[in-house]
C-alpha positions in Angstrom: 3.6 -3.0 10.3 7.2 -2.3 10.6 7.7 1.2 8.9 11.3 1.2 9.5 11.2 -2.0 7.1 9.2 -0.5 4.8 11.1 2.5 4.3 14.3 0.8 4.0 12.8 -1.9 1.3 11.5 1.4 -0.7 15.1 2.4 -0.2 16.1 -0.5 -2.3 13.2 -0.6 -4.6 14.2 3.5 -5.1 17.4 2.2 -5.9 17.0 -0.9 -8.0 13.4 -1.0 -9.2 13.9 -4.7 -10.7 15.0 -5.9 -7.4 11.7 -8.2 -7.3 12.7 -9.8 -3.7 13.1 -6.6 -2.5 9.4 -5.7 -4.1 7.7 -9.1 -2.7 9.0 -8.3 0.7 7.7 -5.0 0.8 4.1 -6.6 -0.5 4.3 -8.9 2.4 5.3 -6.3 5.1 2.4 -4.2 3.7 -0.4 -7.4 3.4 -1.6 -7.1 6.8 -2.4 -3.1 7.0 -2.6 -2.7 3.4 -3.6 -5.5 1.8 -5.1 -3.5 -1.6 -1.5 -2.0 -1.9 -0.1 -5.5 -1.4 -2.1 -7.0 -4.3 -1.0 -3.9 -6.6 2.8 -4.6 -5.5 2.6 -8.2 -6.2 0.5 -7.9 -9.3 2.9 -5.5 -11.0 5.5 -7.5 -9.8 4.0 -10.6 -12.2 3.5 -8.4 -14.8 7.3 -7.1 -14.7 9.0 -10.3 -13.6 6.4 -13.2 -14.4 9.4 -15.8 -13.3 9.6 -15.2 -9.7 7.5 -17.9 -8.2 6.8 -16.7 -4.6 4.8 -13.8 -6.1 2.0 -16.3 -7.4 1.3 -17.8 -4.1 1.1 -14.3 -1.7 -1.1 -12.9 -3.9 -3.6 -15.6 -4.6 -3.6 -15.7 -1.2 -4.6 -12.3 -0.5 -7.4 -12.5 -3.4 -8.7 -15.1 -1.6 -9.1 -13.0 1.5 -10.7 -10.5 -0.5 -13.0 -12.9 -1.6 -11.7 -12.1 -5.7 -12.3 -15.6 -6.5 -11.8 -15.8 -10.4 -8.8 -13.5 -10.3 -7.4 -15.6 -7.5 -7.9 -18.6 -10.1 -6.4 -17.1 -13.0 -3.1 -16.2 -10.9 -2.7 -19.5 -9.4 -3.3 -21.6 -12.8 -0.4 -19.1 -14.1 2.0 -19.3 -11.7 1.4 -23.8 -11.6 2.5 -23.5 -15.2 5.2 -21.2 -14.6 6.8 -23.1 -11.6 6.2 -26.3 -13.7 8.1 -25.0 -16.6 11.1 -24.2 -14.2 10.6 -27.5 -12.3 10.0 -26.1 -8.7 7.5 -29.0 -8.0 7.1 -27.7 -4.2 6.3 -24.6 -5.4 4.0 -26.0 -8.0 2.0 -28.5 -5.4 1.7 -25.5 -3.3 0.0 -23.4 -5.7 -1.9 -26.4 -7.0 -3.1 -27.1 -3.5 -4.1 -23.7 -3.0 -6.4 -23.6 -5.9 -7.9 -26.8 -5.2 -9.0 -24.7 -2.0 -11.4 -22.9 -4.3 -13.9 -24.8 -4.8 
């Protein structure tokens, strides 16, 4: 964990709370050490900014290593038909692929 880069992305979080790259890279830099704080970053982050794409994928991810399956589903289905809707088809076969990983 870098705390230098954490304290600095708090910085800009302090500063502009809506920043949501500044909040999904602060998620990621805490996912390895703190993965429960990482979920609750990225989750608020969907609730507050449900548009930003990237969030959907880190999080089902980390779901899925905390083995929270059916929340891990709902968040992926959500984010396929929000990266459909603004046509990032990557981002949306990525997700989709992801899920299929569930079962």
């Amino acid at each position: 964990m870098n705390t230098e880069r954490i304290k600095l992305l708090e910085k800009f979080i302090a500063e502009d709370p809506d920043d949501a790259f500044s909040r999904y890279a602060l998620a990621l830099e805490l996912s390895n050490d703190d993965p429960n704080k990482a979920v609750t970053i990225l989750l608020a982050l969907i609730k507050d900014n449900p548009q930003y794409v990237p969030t959907y994928y880190q999080v089902g991810l980390l779901l899925l290593d905390q083995n929270r399956l059916e929340e891990a589903k709902i968040i992926l289905e959500q984010g396929i038909k929000t990266a459909r809707l603004q046509n990032e088809h990557k981002a949306a076969t990525e997700l989709k692929q992801l899920f299929e990983e569930l079962d």
